[in-house]
N, C-alpha and C positions, 0 to 999 in steps of 0.2 A: 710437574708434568710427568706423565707415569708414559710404558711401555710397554711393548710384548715381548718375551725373552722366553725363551725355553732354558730354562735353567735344570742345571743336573745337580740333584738335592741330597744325593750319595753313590757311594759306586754299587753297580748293580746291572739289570738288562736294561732296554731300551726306555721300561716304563720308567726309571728314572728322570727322563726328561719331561718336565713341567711346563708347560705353559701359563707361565705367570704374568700380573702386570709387575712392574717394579720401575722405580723411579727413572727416569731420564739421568745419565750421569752428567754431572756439570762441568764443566770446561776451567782446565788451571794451564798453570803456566808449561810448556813445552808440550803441549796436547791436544789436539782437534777432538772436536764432537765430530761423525761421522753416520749421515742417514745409510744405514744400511740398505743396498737393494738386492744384494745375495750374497749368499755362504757357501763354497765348497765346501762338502763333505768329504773327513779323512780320514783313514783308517787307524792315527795315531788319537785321533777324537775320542776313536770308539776303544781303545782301550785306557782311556783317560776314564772313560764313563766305565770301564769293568773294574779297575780300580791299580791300573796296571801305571800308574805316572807317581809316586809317592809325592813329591811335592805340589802337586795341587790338591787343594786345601775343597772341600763344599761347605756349601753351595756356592756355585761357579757355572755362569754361564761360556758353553762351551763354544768351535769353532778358532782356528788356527789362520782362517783368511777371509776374508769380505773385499767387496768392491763395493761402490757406494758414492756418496756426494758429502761432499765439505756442509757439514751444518752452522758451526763455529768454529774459527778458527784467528788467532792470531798472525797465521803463517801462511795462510793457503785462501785466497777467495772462495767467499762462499759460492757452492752452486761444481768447485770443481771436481771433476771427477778421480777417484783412487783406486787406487790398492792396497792392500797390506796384509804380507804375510808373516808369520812366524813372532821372535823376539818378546816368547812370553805369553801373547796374543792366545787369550780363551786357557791360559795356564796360570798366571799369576795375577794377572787381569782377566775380568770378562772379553768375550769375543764375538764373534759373527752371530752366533743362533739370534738376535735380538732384531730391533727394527733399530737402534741406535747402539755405537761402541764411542767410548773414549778413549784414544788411540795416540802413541806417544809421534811427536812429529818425525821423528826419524824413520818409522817405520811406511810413512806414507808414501806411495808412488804416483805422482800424477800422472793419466794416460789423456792420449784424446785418442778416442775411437767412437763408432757408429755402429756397434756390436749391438746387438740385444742387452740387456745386463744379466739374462742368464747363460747366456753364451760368454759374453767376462768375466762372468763369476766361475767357469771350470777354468780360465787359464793359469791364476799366478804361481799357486803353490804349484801344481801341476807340471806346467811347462818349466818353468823358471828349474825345477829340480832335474828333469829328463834333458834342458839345454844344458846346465852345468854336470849333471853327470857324463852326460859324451861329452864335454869337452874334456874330460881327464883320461878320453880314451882317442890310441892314434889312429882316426876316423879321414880316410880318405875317399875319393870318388871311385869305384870299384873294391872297396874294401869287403870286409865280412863282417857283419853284426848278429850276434846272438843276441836276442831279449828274452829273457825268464821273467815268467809275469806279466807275457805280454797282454793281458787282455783290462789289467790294474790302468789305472789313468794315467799314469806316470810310464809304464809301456806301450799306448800307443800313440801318447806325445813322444814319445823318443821315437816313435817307428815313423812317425809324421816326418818328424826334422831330420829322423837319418837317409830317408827317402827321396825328401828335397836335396837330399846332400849332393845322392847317384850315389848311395851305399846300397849294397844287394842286404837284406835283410831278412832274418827267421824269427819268429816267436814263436814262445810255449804257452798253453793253457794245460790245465791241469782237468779241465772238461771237455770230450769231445764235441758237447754243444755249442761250447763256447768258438770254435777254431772258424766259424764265420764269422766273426766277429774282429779278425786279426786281420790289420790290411797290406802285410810286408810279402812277401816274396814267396815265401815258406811258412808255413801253419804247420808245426808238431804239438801234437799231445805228450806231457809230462805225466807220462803213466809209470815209467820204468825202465823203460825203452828209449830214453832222450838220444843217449851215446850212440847207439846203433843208426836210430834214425839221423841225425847230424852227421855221421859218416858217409851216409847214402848222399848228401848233398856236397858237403866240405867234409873229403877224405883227410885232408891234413885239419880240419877245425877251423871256427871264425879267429880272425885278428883279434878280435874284443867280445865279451860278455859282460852286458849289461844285467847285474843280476838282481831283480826287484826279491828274490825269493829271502834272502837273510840267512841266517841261521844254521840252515840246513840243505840249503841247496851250495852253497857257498866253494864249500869243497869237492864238491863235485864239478862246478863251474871253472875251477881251472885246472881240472884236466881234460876240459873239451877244448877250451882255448889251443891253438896253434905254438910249437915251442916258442916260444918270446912271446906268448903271446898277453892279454892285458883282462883284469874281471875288474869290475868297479861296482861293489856293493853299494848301492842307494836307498835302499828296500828293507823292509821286514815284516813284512808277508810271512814268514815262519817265526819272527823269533829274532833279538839283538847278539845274544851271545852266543858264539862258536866253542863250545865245550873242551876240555884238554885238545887245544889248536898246539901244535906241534911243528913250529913254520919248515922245519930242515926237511922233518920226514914227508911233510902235508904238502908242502907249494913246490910243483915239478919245479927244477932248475932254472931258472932266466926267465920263465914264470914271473909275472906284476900284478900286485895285488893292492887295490886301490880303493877310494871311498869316496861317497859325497854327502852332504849333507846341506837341505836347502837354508839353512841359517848363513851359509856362506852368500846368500847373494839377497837376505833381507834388505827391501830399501832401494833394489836396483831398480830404477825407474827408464833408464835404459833399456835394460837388458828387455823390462815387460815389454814397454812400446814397442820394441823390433817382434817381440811374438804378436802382440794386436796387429801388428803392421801384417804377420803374415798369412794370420789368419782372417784377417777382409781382404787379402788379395789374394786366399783358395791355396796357399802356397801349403799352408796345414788344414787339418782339421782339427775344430776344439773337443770333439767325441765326446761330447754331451750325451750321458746317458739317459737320464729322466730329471724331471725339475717338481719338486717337494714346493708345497705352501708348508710355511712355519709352522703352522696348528698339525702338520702331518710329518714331524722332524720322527716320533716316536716311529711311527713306517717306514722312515729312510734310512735309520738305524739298522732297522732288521730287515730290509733291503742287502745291505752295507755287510751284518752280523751272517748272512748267509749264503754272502759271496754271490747276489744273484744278478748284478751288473756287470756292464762290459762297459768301463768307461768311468766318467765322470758323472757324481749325483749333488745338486747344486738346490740349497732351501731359497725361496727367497718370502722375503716379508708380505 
């Protein structure tokens, strides 16, 4: 039984992604078959496919999450509906770009929702990252939240959830096109001018910075913070490493500097269902950007390669 998969054949630009058939994978022991019905797209994807992950190996079909239905399964009925992010997914195994994955059972989440399946297919990796990175930040009902990167998918699922919270919230885009696009409280542009402009709103600075930026926005994100105040890097939007980081002379005093990473909540079937839960009851939005057919993953790439979404961009088969 053969399949569609967009397989990425070397590292390279976008035309590296193939639309091939190739075999249906066969079902072993601690594993589900999984009918793919969509794939988040994300931005650790796409530098998988420039050649920036050294342990994945090509040809490898790419994608890091899918939602979809149980095809075969020793563990799960057939017919149920999933998730599954991360833990390898589309890195040491194949992943989402396909119409089928073979997928270890750990990593599956059963949901029951009445979503679209491309409206399910922008939540897991998404939300599930933007939920557990505020949780490592002290997020109260009239608090202050900075998001850097807000207009990334991962920023405005955090603006969603800090909003249901009754947090007052600001995000940054780094285009002024983009700042309709930002649904918190406050829209600045990340031209150069951030400090300035965050002063004009919070003279003493937010409680917390969520900072999608990485690399290079990093250290500059706590010294907007508030003295005690809290940065929780989730992102890298610039870039993993912070260059001779210098913690005494670099991170003001009492200053918290923090991380997440969405491998910490692989598998939580929990944690998704309460976001499906809150977004068919309007409590968020899944800020779906555009929705890709498979045959047009190579478009969605260079969508993606040129920054020219606000949101979430989801293939499905």
């Amino acid at each position: 039984m053969k399949m569609k998969a967009a397989v990425c054949v070397r590292a390279g630009g976008p035309e590296v992604l193939e639309l091939r058939e190739i075999p249906v994978p066969e079902v072993r022991q601690g594993w589900s078959l999984i009918r793919i019905r969509g794939a988040g797209l994300n931005r650790s994807e796409l530098r998988t496919r420039q050649g920036h992950s050294p342990t994945v190996t090509f040809p490898r079909v790419l994608g890091i999450e899918c939602v979809g239905t149980v095809a075969a399964s020793a563990t799960l009925p057939e017919g149920t509906t999933v998730a599954a992010v991360m833990g390898e997914l589309g890195r040491r195994f194949d992943g989402g770009y396909a119409e089928y994955a073979l997928i270890p059972d750990a990593l599956l989440m059963p949901v029951k929702t009445t979503l679209p399946w491309p409206v399910l297919a922008a939540l897991p990796e998404t939300f599930l990252t933007a939920q557990g990175a505020l949780d490592t930040l002290p997020l109260e009902p009239g608090g202050r939240l900075l998001i850097r990167g807000g207009t990334s998918s991962v920023g405005l699922a955090a603006a969603s959830i800090a909003t249901a919270l009754g947090v007052e919230t600001a995000a940054t885009t780094r285009h002024a096109t983009k700042t309709a696009a930002l649904t918190t409280d406050h829209a600045l542009v990340d031209d150069g001018s951030l400090p300035e402009a965050l002063r004009k709103i919070w003279p003493d600075g937010p409680d917390a910075t969520l900072d999608l930026g990485g690399a290079t926005t990093a250290l500059e994100s706590l010294r907007l913070v508030r003295p005690g105040g809290t940065v929780c890097v989730a992102g890298s939007l610039s870039g993993w490493v912070i260059k001779d980081l210098e913690p005494i002379a670099m991170i003001p005093s009492g200053t918290r500097l923090t991380a997440f990473h969405s491998k910490t909540v692989q598998g939580d079937a929990p944690a998704l269902q309460r976001i499906v839960d809150a977004v068919e009851a309007g409590r968020y939005d899944s800020h779906l950007d555009r929705v890709f057919a498979l045959e047009d993953i190579v478009a969605a790439h260079r969508v993606m390669e040129n920054d020219e979404s606000a949101g979430k961009l989801v293939a499905v088969p």
